[in-house]
N, C-alpha and C positions, 0 to 999 in steps of 0.2 A: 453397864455404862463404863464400869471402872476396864473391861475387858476392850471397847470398840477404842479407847484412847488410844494406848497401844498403836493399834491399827491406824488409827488417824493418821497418830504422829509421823509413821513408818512410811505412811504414802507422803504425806507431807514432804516428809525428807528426802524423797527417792523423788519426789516432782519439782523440787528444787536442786538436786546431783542433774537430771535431765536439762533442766533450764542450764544450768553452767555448762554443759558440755557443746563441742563444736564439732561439725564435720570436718576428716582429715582425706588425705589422700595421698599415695604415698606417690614420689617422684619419679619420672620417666627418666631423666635426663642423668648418665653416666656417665662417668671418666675413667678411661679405662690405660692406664700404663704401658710404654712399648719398652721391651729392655734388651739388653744385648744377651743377660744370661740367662741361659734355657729353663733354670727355676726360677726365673725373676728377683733373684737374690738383688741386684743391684739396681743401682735408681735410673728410676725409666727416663729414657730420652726424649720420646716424646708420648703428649699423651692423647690419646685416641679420644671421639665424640660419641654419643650415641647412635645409633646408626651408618657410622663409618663399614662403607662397603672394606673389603678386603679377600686375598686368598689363601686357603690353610693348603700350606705346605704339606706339613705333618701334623698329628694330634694324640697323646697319650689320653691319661687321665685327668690327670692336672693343667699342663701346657700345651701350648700349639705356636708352631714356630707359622708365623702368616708374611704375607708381602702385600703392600701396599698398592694402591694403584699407581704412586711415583714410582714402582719401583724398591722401596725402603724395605728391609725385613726384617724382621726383630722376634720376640718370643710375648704371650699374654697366656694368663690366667684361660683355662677353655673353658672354664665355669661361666664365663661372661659371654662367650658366642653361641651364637643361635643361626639357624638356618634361614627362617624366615624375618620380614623386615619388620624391624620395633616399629609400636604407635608413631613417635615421632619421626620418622620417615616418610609412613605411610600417610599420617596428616597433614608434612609438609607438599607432601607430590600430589595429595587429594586438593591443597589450598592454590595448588600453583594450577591445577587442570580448571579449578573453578575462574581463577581471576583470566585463567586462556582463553577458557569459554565464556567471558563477559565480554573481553574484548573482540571475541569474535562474532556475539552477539552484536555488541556497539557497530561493529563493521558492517554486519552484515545490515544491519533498522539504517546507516549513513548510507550503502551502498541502497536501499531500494527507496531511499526517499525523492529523491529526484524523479525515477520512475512513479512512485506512485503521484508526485504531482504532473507529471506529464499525463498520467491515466487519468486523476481528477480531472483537469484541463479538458483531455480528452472527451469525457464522459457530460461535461458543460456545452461544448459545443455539439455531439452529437444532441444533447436535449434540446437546443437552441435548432439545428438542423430540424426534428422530427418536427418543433413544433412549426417550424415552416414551411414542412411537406404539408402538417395537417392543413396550413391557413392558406398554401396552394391547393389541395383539393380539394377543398370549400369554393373555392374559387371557379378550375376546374368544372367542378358541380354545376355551378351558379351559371357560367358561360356556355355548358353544355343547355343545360334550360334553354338559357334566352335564345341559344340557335337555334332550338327544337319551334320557339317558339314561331321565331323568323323564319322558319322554314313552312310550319303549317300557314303564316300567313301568306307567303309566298304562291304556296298553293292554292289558296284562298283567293289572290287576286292577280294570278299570273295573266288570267287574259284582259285582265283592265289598266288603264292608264294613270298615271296622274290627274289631278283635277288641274293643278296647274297649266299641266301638258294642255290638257285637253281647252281650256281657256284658252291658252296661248295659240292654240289651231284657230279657233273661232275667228279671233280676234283678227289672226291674218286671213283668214278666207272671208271676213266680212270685208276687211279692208281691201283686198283685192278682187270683188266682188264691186265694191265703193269704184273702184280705180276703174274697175273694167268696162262699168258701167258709166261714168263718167266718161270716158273713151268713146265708145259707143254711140251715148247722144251728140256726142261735138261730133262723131265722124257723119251718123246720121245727117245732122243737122248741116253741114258744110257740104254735103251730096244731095242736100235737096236745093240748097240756094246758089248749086253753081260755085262749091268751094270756099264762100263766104265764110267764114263764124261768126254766127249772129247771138249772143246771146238776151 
């Protein structure tokens, strides 16, 4: 017992150091001196960012005489250039392609909305169109029937007449029948008595 104490206490301690402690990280961002003299003896004029493009003139060990992109030339420490582009460069040029390509996203969902409601649109009246082909070829259909039907009756009663018709014959050949014969007995009848009409 008197042995695990010890040990307790040790982790105890060592899980209490853990708890106080914080994540660090160390800094990107550099400032880096421009000087007139070629060891940097004197004080810098002006001072450089982190990722400040530039071009080395020359380079020993120690200094490197660079010019700027204005133009400016001056001498820095070469411990501090590098060939390739620091993080903070490259996140800021990574942050800037992103916010390009949002807005060329934005542009491009504004530029096809108009189209895509004109294709909606479109796509409503073509459904409105088919469904009034189908309710014309129901239709179609139905008119096709009834002449098929009109047509066997056709042939069904081509060599007969109306009843109508056929009444309405009667009716004048009785009545001219009536008339003619009326006719007849008065002409009779005035050819037997010498011209008279006796009725």
């Amino acid at each position: 017992m008197r042995k695990a104490f010890p040990l307790l206490a040790a982790l105890f301690l060592q899980a209490a150091a853990l708890a106080q402690t914080e994540t660090g990280y160390v800094t990107d961002n550099l400032r880096l001196g421009l000087h007139q003299a070629s060891d940097t003896s004197d004080r810098a004029f002006r001072t450089l960012e982190s990722g400040q493009s530039l071009e080395i003139i020359s380079r020993d060990r120690n200094y490197a005489n660079v010019r700027l992109p204005d133009g400016v030339e001056g001498f820095v420490k070469a411990a501090y250039l590098v060939y390739e582009k620091p993080a903070k460069l490259i996140v800021a040029e990574t942050e800037a392609q992103v916010v390009a390509l949002q807005k060329e996203l934005k542009d491009t969902k504004a530029a096809f909305a108009a189209p895509a409601a004109t294709i909606e649109s479109l796509q409503q009246r073509l459904a409105v169109s088919e469904e009034a082909a189908e309710t014309n070829a129901a239709q179609v259909t139905e008119l096709s029937a009834q002449l098929e039907d009109f047509r066997g009756r056709q042939d069904q009663f081509k060599y007969s007449m109306p009843i109508s018709w056929v009444g309405g014959a009667m009716f004048v050949c009785l009545l001219a029948g009536f008339l003619a014969g009326l006719w007849w007995v008065d002409r009779a009848s005035r050819k037997r008595h010498g011209g008279i009409r006796i009725y």
